[in-house]
C-alpha positions in Angstrom: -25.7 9.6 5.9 -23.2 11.9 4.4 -20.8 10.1 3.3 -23.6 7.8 1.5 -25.0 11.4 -0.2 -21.9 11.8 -1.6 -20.8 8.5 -2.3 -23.8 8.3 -4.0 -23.6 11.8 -6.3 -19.8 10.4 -6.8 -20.7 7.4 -8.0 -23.4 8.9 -10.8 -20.4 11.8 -11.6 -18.4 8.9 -12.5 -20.5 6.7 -14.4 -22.1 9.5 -16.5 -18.6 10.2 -17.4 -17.5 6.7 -18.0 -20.7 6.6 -20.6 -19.9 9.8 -22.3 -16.6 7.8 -23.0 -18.5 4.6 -24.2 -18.3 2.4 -21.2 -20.8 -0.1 -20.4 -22.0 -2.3 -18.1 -21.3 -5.3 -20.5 -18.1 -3.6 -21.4 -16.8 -2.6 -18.2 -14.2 -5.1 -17.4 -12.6 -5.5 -20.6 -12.3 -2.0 -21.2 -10.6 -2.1 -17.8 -8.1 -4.7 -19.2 -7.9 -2.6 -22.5 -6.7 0.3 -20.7 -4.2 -1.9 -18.0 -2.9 -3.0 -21.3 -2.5 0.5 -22.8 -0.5 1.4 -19.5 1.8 -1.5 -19.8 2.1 -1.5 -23.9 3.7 2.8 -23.1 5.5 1.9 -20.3 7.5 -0.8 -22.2 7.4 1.3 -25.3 9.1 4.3 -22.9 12.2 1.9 -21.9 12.5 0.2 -24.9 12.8 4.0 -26.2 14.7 5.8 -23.1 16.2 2.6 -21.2 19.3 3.2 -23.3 19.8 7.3 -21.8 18.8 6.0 -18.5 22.0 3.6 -18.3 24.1 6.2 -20.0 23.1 9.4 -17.5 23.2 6.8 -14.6 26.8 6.1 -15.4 27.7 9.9 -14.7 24.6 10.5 -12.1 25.0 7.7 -9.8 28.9 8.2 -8.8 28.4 11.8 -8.7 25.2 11.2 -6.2 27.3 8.6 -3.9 30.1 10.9 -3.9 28.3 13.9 -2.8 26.6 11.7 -0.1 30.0 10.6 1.3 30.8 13.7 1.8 27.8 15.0 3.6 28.6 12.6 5.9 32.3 12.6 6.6 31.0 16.6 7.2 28.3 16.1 9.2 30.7 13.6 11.7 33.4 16.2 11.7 30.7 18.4 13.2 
């Protein structure tokens, strides 16, 4: 009976803030798809922008990375 209380007071929380931000029932789902968009549109944007550093610091990161991880190991065997 809890869980409903609060599921319930959750569920009004959430939809009075979804109006205050011009959601509807009739505009639900689309506005859903607008936003999934919106996500997908910046993530794209943000590699089309920063995919060119990320190669660039990778070529110094990565072998830097593996070789600090060989030798952790070859230290940790020694042991």
């Amino acid at each position: 009976m809890k869980t409903a209380v609060k599921l319930v007071i959750l569920s009004l929380l959430v939809g009075m803030l979804l109006a205050a931000l011009g959601v509807t029932l009739g505009n639900f789902w689309p506005s859903v798809l607008t936003l999934f968009g919106n996500i997908v549109n910046a993530v794209v944007r943000f590699f089309d922008w920063g995919g060119e550093f990320i190669i660039l610091g990778a070529l110094v990161v990565l072998p830097v990375y593996i070789y600090r991880e060989v030798a952790r190991r070859r230290r940790r065997r020694s042991e």
